[in-house]
DSSP file (Angstrom, degrees, kcal/mol; ACC not computed):
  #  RESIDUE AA STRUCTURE BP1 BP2  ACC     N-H-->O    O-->H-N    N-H-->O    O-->H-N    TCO  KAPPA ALPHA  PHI   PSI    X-CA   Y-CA   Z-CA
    1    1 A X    >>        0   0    0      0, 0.0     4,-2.5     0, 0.0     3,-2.0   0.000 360.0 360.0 360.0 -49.4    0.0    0.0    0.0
    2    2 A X  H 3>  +     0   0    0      1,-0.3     4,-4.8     2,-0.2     5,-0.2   0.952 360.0  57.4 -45.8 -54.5    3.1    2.6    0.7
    3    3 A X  H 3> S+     0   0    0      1,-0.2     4,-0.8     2,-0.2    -1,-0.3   0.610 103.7  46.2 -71.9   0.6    4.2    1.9   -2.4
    4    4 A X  H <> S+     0   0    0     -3,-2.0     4,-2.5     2,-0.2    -2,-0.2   0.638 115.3  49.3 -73.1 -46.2    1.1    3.0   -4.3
    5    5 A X  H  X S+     0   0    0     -4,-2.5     4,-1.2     1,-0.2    -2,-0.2   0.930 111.5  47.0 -48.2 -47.6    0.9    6.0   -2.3
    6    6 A X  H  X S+     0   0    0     -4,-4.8     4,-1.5     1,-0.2     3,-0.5   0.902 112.7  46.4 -79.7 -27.5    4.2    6.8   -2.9
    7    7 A X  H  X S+     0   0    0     -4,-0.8     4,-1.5     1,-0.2    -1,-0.2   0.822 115.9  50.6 -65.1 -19.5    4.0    6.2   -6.7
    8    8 A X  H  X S+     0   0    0     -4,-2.5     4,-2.0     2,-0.2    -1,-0.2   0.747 112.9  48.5 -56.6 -35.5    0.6    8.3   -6.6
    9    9 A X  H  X S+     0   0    0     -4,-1.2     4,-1.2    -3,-0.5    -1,-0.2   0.868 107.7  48.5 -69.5 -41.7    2.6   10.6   -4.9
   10   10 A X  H  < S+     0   0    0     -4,-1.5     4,-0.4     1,-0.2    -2,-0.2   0.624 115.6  49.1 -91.2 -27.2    5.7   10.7   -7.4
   11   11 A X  H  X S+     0   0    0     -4,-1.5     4,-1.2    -5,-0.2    -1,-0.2   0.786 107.9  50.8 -96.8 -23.8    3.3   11.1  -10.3
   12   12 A X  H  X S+     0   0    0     -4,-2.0     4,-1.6     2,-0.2    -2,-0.2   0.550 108.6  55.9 -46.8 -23.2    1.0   14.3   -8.6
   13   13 A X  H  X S+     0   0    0     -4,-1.2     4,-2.9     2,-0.2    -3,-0.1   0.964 105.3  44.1 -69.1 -65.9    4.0   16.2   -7.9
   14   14 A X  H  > S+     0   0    0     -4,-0.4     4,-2.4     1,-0.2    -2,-0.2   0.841 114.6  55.0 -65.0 -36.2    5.5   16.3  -11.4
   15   15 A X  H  X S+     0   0    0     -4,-1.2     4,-2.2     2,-0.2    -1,-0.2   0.881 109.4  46.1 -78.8 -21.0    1.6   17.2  -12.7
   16   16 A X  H  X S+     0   0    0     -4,-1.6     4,-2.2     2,-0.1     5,-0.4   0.993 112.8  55.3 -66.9 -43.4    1.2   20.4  -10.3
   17   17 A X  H >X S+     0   0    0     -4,-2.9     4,-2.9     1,-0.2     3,-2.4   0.927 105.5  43.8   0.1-100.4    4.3   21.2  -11.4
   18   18 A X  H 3X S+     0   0    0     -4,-2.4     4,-1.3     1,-0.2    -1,-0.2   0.728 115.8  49.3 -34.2 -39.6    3.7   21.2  -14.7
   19   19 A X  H 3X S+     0   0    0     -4,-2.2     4,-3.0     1,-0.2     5,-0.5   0.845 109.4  49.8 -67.3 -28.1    0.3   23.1  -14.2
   20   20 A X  H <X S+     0   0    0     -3,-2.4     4,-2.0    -4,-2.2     5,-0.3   0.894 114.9  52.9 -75.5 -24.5    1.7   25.9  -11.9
   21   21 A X  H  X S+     0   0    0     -4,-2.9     4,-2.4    -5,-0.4    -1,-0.2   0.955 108.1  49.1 -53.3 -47.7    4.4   26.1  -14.9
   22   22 A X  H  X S+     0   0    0     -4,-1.3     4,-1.2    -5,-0.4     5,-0.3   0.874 111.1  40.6 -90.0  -8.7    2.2   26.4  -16.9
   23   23 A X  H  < S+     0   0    0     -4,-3.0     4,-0.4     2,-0.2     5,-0.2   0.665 115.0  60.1 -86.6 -17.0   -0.2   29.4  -15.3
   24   24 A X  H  X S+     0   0    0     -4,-2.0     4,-2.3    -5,-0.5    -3,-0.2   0.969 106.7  46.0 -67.7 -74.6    3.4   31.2  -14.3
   25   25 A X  H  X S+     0   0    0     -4,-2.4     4,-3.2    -5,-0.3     5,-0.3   0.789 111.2  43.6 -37.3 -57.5    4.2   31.4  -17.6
   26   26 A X  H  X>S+     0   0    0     -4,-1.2     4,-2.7     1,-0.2     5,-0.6   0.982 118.9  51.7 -73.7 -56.5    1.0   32.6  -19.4
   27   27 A X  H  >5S+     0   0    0     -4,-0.4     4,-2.3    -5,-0.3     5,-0.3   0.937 111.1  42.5 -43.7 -67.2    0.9   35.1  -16.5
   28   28 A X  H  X5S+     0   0    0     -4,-2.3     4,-0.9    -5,-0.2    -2,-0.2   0.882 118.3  48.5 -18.9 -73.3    4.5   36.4  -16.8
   29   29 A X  H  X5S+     0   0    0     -4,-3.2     4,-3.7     1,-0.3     5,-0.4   0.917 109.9  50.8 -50.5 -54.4    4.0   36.5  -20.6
   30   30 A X  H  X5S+     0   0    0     -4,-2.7     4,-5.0    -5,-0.3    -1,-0.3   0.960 110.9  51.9 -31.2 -47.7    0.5   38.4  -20.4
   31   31 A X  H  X<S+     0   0    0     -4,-2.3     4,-3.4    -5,-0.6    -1,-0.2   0.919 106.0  47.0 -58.8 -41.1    2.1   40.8  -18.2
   32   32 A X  H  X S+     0   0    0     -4,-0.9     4,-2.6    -5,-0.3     5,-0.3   0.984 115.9  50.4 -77.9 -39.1    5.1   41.8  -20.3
   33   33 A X  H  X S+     0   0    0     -4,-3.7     4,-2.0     1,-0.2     5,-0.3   0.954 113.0  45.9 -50.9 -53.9    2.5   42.1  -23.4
   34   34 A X  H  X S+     0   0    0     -4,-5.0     4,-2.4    -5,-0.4     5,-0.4   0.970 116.0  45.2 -44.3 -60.3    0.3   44.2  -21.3
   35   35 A X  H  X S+     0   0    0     -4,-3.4     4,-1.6     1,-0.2     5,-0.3   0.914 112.5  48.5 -50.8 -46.9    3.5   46.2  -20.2
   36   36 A X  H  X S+     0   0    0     -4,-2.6     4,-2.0     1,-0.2    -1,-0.2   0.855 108.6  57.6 -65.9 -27.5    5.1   46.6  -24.0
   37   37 A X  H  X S+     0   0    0     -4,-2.0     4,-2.3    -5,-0.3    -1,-0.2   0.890 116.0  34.9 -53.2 -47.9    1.5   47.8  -25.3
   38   38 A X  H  X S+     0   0    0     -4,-2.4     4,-2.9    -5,-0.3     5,-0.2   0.917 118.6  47.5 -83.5 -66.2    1.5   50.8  -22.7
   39   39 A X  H  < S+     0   0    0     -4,-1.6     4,-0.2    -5,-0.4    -2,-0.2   0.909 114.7  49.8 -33.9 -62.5    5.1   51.4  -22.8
   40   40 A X  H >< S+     0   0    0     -4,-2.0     3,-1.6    -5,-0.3    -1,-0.3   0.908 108.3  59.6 -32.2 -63.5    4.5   51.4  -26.9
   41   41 A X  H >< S+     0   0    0     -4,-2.3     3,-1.7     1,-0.4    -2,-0.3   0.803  98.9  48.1 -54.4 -47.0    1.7   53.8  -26.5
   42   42 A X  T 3< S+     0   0    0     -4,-2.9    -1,-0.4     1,-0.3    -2,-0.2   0.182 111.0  57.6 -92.3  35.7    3.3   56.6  -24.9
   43   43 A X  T X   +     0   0    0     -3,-1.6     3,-0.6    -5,-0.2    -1,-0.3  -0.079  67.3 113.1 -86.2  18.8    5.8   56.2  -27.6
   44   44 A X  T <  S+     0   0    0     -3,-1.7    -2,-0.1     1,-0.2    -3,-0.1   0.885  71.9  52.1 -54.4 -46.6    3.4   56.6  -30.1
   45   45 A X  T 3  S+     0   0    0     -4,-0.2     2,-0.2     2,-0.1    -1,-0.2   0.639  85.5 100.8 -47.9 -23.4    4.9   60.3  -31.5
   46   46 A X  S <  S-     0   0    0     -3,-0.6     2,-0.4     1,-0.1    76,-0.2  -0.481  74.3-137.1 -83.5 121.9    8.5   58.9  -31.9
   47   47 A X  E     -a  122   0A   0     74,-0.7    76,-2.0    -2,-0.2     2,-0.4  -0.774  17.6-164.0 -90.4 152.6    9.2   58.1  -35.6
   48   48 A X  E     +a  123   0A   0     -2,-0.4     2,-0.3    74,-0.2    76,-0.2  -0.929  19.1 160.0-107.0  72.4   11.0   54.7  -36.3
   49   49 A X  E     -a  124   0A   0     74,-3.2    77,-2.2    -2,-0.4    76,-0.8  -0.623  35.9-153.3-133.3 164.6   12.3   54.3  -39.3
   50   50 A X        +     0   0    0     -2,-0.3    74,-0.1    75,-0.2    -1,-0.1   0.349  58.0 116.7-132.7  42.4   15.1   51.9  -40.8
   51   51 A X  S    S-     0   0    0      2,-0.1    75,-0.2     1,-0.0     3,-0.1   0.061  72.1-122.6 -66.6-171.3   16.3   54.1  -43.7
   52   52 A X  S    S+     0   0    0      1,-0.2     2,-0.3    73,-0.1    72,-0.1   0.810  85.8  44.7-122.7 -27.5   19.5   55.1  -43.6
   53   53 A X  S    S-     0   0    0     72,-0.0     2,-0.8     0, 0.0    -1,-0.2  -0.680  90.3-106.3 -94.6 140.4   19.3   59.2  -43.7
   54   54 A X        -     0   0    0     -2,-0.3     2,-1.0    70,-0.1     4,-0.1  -0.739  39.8-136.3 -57.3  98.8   17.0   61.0  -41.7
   55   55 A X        +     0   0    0     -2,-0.8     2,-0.2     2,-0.1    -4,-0.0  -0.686  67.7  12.7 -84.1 105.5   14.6   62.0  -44.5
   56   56 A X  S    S-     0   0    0     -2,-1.0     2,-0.3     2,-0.0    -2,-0.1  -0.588 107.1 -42.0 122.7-171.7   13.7   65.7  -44.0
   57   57 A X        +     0   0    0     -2,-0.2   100,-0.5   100,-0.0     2,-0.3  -0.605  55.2 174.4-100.1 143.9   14.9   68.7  -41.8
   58   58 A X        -     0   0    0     -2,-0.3     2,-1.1    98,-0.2    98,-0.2  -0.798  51.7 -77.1-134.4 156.7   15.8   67.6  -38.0
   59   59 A X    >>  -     0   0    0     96,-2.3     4,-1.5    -2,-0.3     3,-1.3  -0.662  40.1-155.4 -82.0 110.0   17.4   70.3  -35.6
   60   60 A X  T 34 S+     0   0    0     -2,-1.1    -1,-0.1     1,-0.3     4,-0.1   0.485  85.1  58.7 -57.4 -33.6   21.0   70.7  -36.5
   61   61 A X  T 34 S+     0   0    0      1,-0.1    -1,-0.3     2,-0.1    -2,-0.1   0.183  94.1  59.7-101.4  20.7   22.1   72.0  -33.2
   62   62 A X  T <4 S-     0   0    0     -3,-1.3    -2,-0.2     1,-0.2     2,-0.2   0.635  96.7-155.5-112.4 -38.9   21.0   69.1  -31.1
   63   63 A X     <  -     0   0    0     -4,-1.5    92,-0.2    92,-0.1    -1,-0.2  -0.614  27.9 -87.9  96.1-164.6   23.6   66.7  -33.6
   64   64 A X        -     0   0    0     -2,-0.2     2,-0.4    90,-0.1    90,-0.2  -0.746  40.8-156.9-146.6 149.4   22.7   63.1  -33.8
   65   65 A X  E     -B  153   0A   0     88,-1.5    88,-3.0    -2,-0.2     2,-1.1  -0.994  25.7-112.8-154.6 166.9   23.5   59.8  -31.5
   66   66 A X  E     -B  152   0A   0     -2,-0.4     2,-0.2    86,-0.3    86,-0.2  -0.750  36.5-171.9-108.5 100.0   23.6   56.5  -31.7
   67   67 A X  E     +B  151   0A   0     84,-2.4    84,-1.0    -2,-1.1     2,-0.4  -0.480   6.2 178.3 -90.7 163.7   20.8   54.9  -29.4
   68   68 A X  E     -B  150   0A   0     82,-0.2    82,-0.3    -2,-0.2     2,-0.3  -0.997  13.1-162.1-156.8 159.9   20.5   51.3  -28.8
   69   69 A X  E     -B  149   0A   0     80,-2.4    80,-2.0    -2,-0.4     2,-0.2  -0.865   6.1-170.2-138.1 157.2   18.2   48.4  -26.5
   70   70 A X  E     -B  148   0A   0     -2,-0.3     2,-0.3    78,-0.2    78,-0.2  -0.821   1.9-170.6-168.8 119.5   18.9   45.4  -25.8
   71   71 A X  E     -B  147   0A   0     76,-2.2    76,-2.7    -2,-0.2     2,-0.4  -0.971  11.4-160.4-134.1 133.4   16.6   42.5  -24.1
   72   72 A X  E     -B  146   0A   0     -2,-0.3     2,-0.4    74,-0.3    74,-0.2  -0.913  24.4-177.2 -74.8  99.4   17.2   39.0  -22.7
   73   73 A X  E     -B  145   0A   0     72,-3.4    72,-2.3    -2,-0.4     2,-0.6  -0.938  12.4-159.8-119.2 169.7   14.0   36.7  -22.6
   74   74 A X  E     -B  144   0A   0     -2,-0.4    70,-0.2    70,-0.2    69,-0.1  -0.935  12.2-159.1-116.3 114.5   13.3   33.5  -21.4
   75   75 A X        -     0   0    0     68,-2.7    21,-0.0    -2,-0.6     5,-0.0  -0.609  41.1-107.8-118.4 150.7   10.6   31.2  -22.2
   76   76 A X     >  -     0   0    0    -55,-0.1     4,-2.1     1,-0.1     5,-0.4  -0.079  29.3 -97.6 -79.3-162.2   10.1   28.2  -18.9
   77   77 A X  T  4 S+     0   0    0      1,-0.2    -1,-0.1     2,-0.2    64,-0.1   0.342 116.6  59.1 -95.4   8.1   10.8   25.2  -18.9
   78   78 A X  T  > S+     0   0    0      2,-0.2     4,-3.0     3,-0.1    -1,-0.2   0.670 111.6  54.9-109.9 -41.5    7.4   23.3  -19.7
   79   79 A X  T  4 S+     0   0    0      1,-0.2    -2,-0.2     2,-0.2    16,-0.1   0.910 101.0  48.1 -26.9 -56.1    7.7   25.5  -23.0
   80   80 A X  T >X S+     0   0    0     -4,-2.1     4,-2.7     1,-0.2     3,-2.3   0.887 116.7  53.7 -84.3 -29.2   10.9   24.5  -24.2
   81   81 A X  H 3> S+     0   0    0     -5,-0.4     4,-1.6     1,-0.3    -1,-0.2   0.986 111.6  43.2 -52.0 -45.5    9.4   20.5  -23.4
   82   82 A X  H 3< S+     0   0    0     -4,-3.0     4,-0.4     1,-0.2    -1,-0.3   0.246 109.5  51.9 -99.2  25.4    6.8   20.9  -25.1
   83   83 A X  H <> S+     0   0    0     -3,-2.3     4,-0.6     2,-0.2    -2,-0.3   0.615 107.8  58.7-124.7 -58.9    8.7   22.7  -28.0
   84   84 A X  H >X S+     0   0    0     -4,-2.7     4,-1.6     1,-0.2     3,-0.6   0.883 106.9  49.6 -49.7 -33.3   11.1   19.4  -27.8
   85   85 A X  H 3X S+     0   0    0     -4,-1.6     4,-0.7    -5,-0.4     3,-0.4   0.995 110.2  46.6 -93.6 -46.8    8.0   17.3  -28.5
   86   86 A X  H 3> S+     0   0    0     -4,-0.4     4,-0.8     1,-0.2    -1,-0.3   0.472 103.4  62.9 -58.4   8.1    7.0   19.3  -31.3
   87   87 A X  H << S+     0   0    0     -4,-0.6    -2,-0.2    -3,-0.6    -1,-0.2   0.917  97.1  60.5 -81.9 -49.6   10.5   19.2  -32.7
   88   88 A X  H  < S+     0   0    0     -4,-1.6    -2,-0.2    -3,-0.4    -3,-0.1   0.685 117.8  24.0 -38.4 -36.9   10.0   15.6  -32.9
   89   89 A X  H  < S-     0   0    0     -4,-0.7     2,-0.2     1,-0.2    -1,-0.2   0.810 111.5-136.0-100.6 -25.2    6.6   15.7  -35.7
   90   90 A X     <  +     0   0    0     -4,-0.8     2,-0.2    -5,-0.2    -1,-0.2  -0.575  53.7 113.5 106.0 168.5    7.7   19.0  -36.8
   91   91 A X        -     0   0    0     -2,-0.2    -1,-0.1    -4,-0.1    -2,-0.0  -0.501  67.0 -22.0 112.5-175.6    6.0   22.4  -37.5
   92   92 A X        -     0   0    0     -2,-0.2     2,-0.2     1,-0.1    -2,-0.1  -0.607  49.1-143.0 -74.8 159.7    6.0   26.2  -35.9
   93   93 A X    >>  -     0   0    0      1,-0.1     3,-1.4    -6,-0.0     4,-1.3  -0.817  18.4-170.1-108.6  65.1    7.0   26.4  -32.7
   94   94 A X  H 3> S+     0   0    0      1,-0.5     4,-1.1     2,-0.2     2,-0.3   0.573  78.0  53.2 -66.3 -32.1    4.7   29.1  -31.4
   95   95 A X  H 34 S+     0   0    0      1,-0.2    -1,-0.5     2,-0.2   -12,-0.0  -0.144 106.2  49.9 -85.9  39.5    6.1   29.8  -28.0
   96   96 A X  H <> S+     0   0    0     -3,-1.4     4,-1.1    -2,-0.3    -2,-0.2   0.058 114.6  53.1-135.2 -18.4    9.8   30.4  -29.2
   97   97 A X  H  X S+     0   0    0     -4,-1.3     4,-3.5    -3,-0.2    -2,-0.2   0.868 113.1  40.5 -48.7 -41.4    7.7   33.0  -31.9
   98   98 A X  H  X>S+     0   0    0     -4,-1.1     4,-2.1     1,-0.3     5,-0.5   0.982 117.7  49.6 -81.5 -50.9    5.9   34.7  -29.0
   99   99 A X  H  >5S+     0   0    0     -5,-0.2     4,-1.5     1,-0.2    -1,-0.3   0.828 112.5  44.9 -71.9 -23.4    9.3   34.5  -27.2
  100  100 A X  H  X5S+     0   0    0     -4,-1.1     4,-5.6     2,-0.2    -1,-0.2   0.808 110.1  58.0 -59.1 -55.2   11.2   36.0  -30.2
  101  101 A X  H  X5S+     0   0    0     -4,-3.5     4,-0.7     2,-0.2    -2,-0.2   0.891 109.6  45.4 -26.2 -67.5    8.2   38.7  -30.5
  102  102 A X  H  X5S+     0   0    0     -4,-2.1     4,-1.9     2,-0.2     5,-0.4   0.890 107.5  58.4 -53.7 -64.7    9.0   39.8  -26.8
  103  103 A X  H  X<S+     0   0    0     -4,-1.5     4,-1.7    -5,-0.5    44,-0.2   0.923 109.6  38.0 -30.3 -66.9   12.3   39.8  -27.4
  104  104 A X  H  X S+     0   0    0     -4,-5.6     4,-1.1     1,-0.3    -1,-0.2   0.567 114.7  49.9 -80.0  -9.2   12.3   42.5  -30.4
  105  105 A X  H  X S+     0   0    0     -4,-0.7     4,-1.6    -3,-0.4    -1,-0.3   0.568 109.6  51.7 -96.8  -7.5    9.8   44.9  -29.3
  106  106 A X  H >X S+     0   0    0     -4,-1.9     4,-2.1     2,-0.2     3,-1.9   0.956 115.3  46.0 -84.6 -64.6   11.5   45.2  -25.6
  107  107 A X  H >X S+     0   0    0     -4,-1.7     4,-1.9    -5,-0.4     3,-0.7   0.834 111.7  47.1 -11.0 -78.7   14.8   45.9  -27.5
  108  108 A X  H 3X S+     0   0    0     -4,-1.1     4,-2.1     2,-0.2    -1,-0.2   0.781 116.8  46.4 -47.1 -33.5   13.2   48.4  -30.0
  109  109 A X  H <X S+     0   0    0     -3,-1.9     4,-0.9    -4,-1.6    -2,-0.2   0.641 112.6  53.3-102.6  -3.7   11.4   50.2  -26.8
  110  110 A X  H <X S+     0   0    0     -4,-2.1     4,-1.0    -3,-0.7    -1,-0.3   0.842 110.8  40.8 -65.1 -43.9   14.6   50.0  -25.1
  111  111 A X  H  X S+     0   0    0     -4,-1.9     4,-1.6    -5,-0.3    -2,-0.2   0.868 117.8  51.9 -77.6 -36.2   16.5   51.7  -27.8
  112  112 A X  H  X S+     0   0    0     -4,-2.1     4,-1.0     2,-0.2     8,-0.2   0.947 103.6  53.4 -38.6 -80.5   13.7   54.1  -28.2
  113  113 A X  H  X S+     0   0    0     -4,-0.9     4,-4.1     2,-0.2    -2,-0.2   0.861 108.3  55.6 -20.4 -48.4   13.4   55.0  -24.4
  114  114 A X  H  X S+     0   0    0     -4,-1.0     4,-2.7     1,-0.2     6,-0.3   0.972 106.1  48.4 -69.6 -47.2   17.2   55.9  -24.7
  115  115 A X  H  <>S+     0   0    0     -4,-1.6     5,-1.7     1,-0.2    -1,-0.2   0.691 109.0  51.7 -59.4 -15.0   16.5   58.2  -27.5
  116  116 A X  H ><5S+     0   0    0     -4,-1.0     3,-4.0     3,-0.2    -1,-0.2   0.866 110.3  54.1 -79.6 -48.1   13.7   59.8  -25.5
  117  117 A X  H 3<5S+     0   0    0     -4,-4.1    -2,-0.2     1,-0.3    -3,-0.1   0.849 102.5  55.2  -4.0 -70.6   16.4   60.3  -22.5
  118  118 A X  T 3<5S-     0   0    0     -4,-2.7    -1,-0.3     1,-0.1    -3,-0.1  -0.026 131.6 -89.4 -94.5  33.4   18.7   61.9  -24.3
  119  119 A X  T < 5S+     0   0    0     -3,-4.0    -3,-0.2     1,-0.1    -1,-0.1   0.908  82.9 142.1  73.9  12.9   16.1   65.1  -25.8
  120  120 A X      < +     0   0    0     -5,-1.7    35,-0.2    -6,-0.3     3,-0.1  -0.437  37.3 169.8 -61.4 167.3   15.0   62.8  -29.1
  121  121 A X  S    S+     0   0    0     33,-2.2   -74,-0.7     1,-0.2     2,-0.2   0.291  72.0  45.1-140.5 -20.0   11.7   62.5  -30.7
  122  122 A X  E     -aC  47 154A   0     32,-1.4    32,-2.5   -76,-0.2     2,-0.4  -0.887  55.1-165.9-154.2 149.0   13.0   60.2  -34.2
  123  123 A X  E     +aC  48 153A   0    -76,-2.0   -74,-3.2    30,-0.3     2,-0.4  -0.989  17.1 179.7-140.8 117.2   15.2   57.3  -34.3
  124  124 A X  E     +aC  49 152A   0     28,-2.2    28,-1.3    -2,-0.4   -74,-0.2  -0.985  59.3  40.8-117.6 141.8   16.7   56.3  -38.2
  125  125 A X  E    S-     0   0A   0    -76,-0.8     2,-0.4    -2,-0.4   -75,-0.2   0.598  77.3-172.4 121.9  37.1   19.0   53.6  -39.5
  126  126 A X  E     -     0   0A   0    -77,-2.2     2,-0.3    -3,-0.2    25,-0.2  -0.448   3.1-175.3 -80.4 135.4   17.3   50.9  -37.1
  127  127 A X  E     - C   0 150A   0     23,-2.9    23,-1.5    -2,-0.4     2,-0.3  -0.807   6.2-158.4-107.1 149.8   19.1   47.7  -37.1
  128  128 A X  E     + C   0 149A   0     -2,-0.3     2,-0.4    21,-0.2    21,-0.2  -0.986  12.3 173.4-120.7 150.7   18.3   44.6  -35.5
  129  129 A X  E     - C   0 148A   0     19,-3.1    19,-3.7    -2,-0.3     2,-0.1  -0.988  13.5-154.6-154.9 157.2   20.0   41.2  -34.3
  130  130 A X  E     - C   0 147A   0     -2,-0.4     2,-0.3    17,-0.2    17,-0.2  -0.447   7.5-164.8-104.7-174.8   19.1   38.3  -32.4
  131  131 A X  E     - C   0 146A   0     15,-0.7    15,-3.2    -2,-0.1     2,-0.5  -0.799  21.0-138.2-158.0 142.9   21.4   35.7  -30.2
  132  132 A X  E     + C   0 145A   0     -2,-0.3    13,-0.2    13,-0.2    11,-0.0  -0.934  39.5 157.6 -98.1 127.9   20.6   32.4  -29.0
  133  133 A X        +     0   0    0     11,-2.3    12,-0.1    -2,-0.5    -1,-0.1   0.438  60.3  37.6-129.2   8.8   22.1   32.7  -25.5
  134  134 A X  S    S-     0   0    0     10,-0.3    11,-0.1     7,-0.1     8,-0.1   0.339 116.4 -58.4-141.8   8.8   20.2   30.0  -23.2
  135  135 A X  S    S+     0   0    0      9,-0.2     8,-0.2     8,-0.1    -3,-0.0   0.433  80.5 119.9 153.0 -26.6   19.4   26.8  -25.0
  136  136 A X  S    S+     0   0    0      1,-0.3     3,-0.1     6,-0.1     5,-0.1   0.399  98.3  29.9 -90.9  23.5   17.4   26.6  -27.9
  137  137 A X  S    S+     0   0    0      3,-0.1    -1,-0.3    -5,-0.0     2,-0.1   0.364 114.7  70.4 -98.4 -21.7   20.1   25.1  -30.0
  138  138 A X  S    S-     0   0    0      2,-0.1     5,-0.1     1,-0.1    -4,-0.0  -0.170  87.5-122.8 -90.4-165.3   21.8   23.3  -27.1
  139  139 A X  S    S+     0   0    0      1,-0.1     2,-0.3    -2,-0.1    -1,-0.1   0.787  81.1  49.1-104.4 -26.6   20.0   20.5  -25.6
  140  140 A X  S    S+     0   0    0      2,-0.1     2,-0.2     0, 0.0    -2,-0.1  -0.791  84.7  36.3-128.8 148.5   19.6   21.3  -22.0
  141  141 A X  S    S-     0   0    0     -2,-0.3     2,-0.7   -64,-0.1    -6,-0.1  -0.476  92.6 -58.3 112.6 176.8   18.3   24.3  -20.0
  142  142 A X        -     0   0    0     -2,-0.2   -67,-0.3    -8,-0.1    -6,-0.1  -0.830  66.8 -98.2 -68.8  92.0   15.4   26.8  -20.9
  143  143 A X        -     0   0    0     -2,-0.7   -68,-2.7    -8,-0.2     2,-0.4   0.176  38.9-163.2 -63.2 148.0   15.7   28.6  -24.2
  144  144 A X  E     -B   74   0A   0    -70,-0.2   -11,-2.3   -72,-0.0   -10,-0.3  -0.847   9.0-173.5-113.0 125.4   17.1   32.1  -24.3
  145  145 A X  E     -BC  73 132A   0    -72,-2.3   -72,-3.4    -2,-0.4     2,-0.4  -0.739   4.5-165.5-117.4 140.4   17.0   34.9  -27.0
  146  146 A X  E     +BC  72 131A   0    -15,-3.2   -15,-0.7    -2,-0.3     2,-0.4  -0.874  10.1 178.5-105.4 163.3   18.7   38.3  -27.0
  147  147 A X  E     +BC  71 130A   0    -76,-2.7   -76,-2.2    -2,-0.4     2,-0.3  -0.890   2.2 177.5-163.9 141.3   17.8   40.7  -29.3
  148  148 A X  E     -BC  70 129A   0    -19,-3.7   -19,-3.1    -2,-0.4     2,-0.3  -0.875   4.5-171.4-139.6 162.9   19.2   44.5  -29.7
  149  149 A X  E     -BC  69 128A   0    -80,-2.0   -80,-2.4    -2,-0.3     2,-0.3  -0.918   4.2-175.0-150.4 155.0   18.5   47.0  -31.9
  150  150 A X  E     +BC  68 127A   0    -23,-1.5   -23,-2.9    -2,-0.3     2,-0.3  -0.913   7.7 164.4-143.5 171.1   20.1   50.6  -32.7
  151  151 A X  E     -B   67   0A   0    -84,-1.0   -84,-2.4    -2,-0.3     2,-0.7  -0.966  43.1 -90.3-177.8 175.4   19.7   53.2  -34.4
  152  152 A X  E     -BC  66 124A   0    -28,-1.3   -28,-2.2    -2,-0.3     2,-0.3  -0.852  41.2-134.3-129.9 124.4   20.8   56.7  -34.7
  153  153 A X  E     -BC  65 123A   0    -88,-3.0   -88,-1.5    -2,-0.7   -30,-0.3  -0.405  21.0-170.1 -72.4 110.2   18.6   59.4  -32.6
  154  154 A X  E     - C   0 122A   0    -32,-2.5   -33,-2.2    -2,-0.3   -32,-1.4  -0.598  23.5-139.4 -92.5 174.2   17.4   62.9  -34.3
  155  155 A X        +     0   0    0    -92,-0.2   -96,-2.3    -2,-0.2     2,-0.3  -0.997  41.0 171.6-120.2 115.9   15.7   66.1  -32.7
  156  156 A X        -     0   0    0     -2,-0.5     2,-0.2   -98,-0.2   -98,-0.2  -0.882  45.5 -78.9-128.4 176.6   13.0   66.9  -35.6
  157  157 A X    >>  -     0   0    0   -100,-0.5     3,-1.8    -2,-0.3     4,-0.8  -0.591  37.9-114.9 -73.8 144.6   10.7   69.2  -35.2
  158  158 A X  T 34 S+     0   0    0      1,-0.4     3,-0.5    -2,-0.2    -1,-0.1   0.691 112.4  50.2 -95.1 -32.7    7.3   68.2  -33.1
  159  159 A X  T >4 S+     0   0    0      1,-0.2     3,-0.6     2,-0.2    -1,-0.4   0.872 110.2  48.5 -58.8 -31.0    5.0   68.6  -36.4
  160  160 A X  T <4 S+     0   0    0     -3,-1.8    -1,-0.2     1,-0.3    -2,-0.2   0.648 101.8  61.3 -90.6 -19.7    6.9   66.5  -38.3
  161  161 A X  T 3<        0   0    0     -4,-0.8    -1,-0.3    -3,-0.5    -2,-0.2   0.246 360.0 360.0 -92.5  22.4    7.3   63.8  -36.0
  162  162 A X    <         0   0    0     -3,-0.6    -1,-0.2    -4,-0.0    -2,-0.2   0.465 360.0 360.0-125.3 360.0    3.7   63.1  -35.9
């Protein structure tokens, strides 16, 4: 009878687990979506662009800089499992999208953010790059993506940037 329990036991553990995993996660994720939508929103004015010139007349005596962001996310660990078992039939991987997603707009509103710091309203030349830095090539661990972006910060005038 101890030994039923305990295998009852040894198999309930590993499924709350898995459930609290999985309602931590979607919570987390929700959250940062919630947060990059507001954060986004009062950055609505700032133009974005990835040309290479500033197209039109910017204030001359404010000069130019080179802004940049940069974000680390992390998807758990019941994700990347269940991303291993759909590596196995094949197909999108929709959580390592979503986690990719996350990635490049926290970056962008990082690099943005700086460019507000520093007396900007317009950000041209934006570049992006990614890095796999936590797993999702290697075999073990949670995967992790970096992703940065830069760009180079103008002062334009407030009509123009809207």
């Amino acid at each position: 009878m101890e030994e039923v329990i305990g295998n009852l036991i040894g198999l309930i553990i590993p499924v709350v687990l898995i459930f609290v995993g999985l309602f931590a996660g979607r919570a987390a994720e929700r959250k940062h979506y919630r947060n990059l939508a507001l954060r986004e929103q009062a950055l609505a004015n700032m133009l974005v662009t990835d040309i290479k010139t500033f197209p039109g007349g910017y204030d001359p005596s404010k000069g130019a800089a080179l802004v940049q962001g940069e974000a680390v996310i992390a998807t758990d660990y019941l994700k990347s499992f269940l991303a291993g078992l759909r590596n196995i039939f094949g197909g999108e991987l929709k959580s390592y999208e979503t986690l990719m997603v996350r990635a490049r707009r926290e970056a962008i509103l990082r690099m943005m953010e700086s460019a507000q710091r520093m007396g900007y309203n317009a950000v041209c030349n934006l570049r992006m790059g990614t890095a796999d830095i936590g797993g999702m090539t290697g075999k073990r661990g949670a995967a992790m993506v970096e992703a940065f972006a830069s760009g180079t910060a103008y002062a334009i005038p407030t009509e123009e940037a809207q």
